[in-house]
N, C-alpha and C positions, 0 to 999 in steps of 0.2 A: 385673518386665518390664511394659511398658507397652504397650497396643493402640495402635498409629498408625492407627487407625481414619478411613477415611476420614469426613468433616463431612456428620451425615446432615441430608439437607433437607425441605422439605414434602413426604411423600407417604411417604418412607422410614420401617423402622420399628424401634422398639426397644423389645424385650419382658425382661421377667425370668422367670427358671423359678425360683420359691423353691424352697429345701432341700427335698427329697423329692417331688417331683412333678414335672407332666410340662406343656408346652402345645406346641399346633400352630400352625402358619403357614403359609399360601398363598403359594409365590412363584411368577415367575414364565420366561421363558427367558430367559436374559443378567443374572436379577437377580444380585446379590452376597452371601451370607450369612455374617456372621462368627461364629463361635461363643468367646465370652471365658469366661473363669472368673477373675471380680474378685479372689476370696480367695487362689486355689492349691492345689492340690490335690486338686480336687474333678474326679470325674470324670465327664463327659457322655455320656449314650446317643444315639444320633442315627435317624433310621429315614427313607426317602423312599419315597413313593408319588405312583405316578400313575393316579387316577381316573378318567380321563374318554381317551379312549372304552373302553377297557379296562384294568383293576385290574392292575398292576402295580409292584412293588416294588424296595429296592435290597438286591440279594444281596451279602452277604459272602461267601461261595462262589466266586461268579461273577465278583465283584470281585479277587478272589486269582488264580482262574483264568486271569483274561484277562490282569492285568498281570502274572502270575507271581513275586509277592510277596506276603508275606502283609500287607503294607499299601501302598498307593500312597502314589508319589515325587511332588512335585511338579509338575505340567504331568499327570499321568497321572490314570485317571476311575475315580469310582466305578461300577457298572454295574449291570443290572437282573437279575431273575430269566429274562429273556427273553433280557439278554445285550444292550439299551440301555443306551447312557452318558446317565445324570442326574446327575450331579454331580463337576465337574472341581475337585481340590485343587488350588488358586490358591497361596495363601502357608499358609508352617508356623510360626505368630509362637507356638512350644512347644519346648519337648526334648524333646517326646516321653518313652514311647513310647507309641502309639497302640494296639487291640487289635482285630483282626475273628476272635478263636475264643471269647469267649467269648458265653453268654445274656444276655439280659436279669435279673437276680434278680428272682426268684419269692417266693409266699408261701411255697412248701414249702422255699425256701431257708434262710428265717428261723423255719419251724417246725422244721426242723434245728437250728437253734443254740436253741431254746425259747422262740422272739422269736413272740407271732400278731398277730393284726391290723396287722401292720408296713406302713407302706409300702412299694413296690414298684413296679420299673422296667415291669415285664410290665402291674400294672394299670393305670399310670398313664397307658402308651401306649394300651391298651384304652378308658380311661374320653375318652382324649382324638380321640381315634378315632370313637367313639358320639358324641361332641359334633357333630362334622363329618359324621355318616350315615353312616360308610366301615363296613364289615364283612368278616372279615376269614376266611380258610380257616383260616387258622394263623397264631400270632406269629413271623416274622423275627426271625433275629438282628440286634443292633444293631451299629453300628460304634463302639466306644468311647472316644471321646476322651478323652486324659488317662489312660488306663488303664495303668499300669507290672506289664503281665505277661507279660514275653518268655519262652518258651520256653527252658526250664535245659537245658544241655547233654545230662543223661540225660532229657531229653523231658519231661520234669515240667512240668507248668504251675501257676506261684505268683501270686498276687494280693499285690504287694508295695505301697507306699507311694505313691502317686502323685510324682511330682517336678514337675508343674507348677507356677511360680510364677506369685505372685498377677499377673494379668493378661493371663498366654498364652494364646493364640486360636490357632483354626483359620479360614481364609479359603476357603469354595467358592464355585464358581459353579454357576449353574442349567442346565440343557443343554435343560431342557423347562417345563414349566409340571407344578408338582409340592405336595403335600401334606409337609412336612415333622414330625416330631415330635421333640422334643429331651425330654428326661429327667433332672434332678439325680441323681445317683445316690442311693440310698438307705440304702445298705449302712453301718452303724454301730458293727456291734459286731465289726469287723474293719479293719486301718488302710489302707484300699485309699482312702480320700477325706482322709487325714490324722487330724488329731484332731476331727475334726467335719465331718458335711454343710452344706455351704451351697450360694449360687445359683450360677445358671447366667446369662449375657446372650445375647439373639440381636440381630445389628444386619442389618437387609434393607436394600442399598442396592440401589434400585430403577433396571432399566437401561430406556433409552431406548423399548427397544422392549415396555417392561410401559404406555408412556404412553397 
């Protein structure tokens, strides 16, 4: 599948998340952020914040709560821990499915499997975070794109193979002027990212009213 990515122009921005790791970006109200995954199969952490004039985050919680799914439809918004909409899902260029129950993986996830010094989604938003001066009460769960881990009929939750192909994207928009973080997944020695981690793309196309 191919990103019909709108043609970004001077000002607009296109960043890479290499395999394992995490970076941030400023956007800002009205801008457009598309989140790609070139390879397939790779799955995306996503996290939003709003700094300025009060610290505030986006709830998977509170995002399930208000829309009454456990992931939003099209046209419908992500939400804050205060129960603000920051981020409206615009286009679904994936199959899905998407995931808002699980964490971020940790290092003690990978000293479970006997894995240490692993990379990890938890420090990777942390280290990127402290880059930007933000600090934090506690790590939010992430919204997980690309993550194929629906809910088994007897309630079980499995971390199966992603099915996203090389190229599917999610498209949001900004509803605020906001801190974003995106994260390569990390996770290796289980087949939730395919047969190997790779990158992630962000494209910001920048609205009128960020000029």
């Amino acid at each position: 599948m191919q990103s019909n990515s709108v043609k970004l122009e001077p000002g607009d921005l296109s960043i890479v998340v290499p395999a394992q790791s995490g970076r941030s970006v400023r956007v800002s109200d009205g801008d457009i952020i598309r989140i790609v995954d070139p390879k397939g199969q790779q799955v995306a952490d996503l996290w939003a914040f709003v700094t300025s004039p009060q610290l505030d985050w986006l709830s998977t919680a509170q995002t399930r709560d208000i829309n009454e799914r456990l992931f939003p439809k099209v046209g419908e918004r992500f939400y804050s821990d205060r129960g603000v909409p920051l981020l409206t899902l615009v286009e679904d260029g994936s199959p899905g499915p998407h995931d808002m129950l699980f964490p971020a993986c940790n290092r003690e996830l990978y000293e479970r499997a006997g894995l240490y010094d692993h990379p990890n989604c938890r420090d990777n938003l942390l280290l990127a975070l402290q880059e930007e001066g933000v600090a934090l009460p506690f790590v939010p769960d992430p919204v997980d794109l690309f993550q194929n881990s629906p809910p088994q009929p007897d309630g079980r939750l499995e971390v199966l193979p992603s099915i996203n192909p090389p190229g599917g994207y999610v498209t949001v928009r900004a509803e605020c002027d906001l801190l974003l973080v995106v994260t390569a997944c990390s996770v290796d020695f289980h087949p939730t990212n395919g047969e190997c981690c790779t990158e992630i793309e962000i494209e910001v196309v920048r609205s009128p009213r960020s000029w």
